[in-house]
N, C-alpha and C positions, 0 to 999 in steps of 0.2 A: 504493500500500500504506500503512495504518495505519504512524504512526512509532512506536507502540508494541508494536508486532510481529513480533517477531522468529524467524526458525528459523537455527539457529546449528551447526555440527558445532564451530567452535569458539570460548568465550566470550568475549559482547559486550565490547568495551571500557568498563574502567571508567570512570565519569565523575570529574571534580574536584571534583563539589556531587553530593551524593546526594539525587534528590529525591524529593519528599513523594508517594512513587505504593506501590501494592500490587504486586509482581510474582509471578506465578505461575510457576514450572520445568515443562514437560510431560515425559514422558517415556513413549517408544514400547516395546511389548513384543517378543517377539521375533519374527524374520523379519520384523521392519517397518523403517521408516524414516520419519524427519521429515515426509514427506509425507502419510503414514498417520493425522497428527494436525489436516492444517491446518483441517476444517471444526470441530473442536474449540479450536483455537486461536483461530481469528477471533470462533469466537462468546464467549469470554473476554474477546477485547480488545473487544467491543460491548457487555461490564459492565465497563468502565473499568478492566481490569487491563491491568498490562505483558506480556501472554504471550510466555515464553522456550521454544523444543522441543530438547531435547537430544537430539541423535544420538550413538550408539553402536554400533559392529560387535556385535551381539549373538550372535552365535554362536561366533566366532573370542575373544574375552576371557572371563575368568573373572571374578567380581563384584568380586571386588576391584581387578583392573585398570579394571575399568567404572567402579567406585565411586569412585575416586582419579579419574578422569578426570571426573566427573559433578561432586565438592567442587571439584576446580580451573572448570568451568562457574558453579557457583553464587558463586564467591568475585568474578567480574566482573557480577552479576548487581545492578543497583541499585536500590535501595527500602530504606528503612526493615524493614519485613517481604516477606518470599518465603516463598508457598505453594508445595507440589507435589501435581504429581496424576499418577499414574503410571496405565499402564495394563498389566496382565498384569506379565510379568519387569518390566515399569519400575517396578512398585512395590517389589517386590522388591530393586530395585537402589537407589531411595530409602533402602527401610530398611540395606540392608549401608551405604550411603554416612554415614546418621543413626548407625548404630555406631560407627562410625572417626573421624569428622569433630567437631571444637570448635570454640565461639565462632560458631555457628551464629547468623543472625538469627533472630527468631521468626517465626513460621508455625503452618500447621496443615498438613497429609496428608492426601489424599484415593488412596487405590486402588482400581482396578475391577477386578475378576478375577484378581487376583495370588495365587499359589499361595504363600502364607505358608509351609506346615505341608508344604511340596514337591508335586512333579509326578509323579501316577498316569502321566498320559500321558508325561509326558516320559522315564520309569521305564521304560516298556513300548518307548518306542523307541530307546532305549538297549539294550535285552534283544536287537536288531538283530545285534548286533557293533562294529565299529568305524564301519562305513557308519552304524548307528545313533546313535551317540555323537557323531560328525560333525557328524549331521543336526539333532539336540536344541541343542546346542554345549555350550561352558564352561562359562555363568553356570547353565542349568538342570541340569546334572549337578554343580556344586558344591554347588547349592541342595537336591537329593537326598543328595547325598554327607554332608553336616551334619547331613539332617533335617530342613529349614527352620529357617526361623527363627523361635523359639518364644515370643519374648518379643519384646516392645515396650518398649524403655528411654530412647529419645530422650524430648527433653522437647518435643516437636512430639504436640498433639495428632493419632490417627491414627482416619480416618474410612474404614471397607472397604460399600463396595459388592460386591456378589455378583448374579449373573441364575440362573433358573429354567429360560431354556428353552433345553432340550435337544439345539440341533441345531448341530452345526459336527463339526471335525477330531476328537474322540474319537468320534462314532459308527461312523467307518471303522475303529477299531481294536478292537471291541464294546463301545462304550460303556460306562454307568458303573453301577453297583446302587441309586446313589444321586442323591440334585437334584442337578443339574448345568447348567453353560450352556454343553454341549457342547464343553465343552476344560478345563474346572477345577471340577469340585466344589466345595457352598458351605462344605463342613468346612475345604478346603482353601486357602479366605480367611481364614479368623479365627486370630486371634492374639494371645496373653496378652496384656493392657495395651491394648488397644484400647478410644479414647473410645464407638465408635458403630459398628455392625454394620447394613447394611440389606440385604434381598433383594428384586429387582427384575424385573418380568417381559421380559428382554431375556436375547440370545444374548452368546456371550463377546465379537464382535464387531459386536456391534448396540449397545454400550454406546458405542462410538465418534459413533454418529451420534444417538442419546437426548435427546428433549430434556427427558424426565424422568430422564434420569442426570445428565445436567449439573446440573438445577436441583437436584439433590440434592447432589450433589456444591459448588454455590456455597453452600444453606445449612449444610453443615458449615464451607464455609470461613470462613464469618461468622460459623455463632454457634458451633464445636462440638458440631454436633448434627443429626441428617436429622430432615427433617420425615414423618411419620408420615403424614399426608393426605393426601399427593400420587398424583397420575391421570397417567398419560401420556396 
């Protein structure tokens, strides 16, 4: 394995000399796990970053206990600058952790599919009962329960990725009136203060193995900003 590669449930040890590398934070959305991420990891650390994947019980905590647990991950995290890139709730939990959290290194924010502005779906199966509420967990019923989160205030440029196509877990619950990538709406990405918004022809889980959402996602990390001309 890459020594620069890590998946962690809990953070790496800090070093004594912090060195001159770029590290990225990954972060899995929900009903996933660390492992959910690794072909996106590996291909991070094959453009010379540090990739880190943070695990989280995502159902069983509420974002703030995630959140709190996510800043103590980044605080043994070494490099000069730490990117993150979340994907679905993980971005989500980026930004509640980017609210609460100080003395931050710099970085930039990359999310793909994260229901900023809250969860139609996650809404709907909450409407269940308690089996319902169960099932969605914490962090997505707290994230309805707010309203989202509607404003971008971190000083971390944030870069949203969105997909088009239409097919996953919202079509078994009748789908949406609107673009969708099949589990999140692209209304439902964006969010006040956002450097860069792009829409992508990928499912909400096809963005995981993308090699046109990666590449989009590396040129926001570089320059703050997607490249507009890219083909998958």
């Amino acid at each position: 394995m890459n020594d620069n590669v890590r998946t962690e449930a809990r953070p790496p040890r800090a070093r004594a000399e912090t060195a001159a590398v770029e590290s990225i934070v990954v972060v899995h959305g929900l009903w996933m796990n660390g492992l959910s991420m690794g072909l996106l990891r590996r291909r991070l650390a094959g453009q010379g970053f540090a990739a880190h994947v943070f695990r989280y019980p995502s159902v069983v905590h509420d974002l703030a206990t995630n959140s709190a647990r996510l800043a103590d991950f980044v605080s043994a995290v070494q490099g000069d600058t730490v990117h993150f890139l979340g994907h679905s709730l993980g971005g989500v939990l980026i930004g509640a952790m980017l609210e609460r959290a100080h003395g931050m290194r710099p970085g930039r924010v990359v999310c793909m599919g994260s229901p900023f502005a809250g969860s139609e779906i996650g809404a709907r199966v909450a409407r269940w009962g308690a089996f319902g509420r169960r099932f969605v967990g914490k962090s997505i019923g707290e994230l309805n329960e707010r309203g989202g989160l509607a404003d971008w205030r971190a000083a971390h440029e944030l870069g949203l990725i969105a997909g088009d196509r239409p097919y996953g877990f919202g079509r078994l619950l009748g789908g949406f009136n609107e673009p969708n990538d099949g589990t999140v709406t692209i209304a439902e990405t964006r969010v006040r203060g956002a450097a860069d918004h792009i829409v992508l022809p990928v499912t909400h889980f096809s963005m995981l193995s993308s090699r046109l959402v990666l590449e989009q996602a590396l040129a926001f990390i570089r320059t703050g900003r997607f490249r507009r001309a890219a083909r998958d």
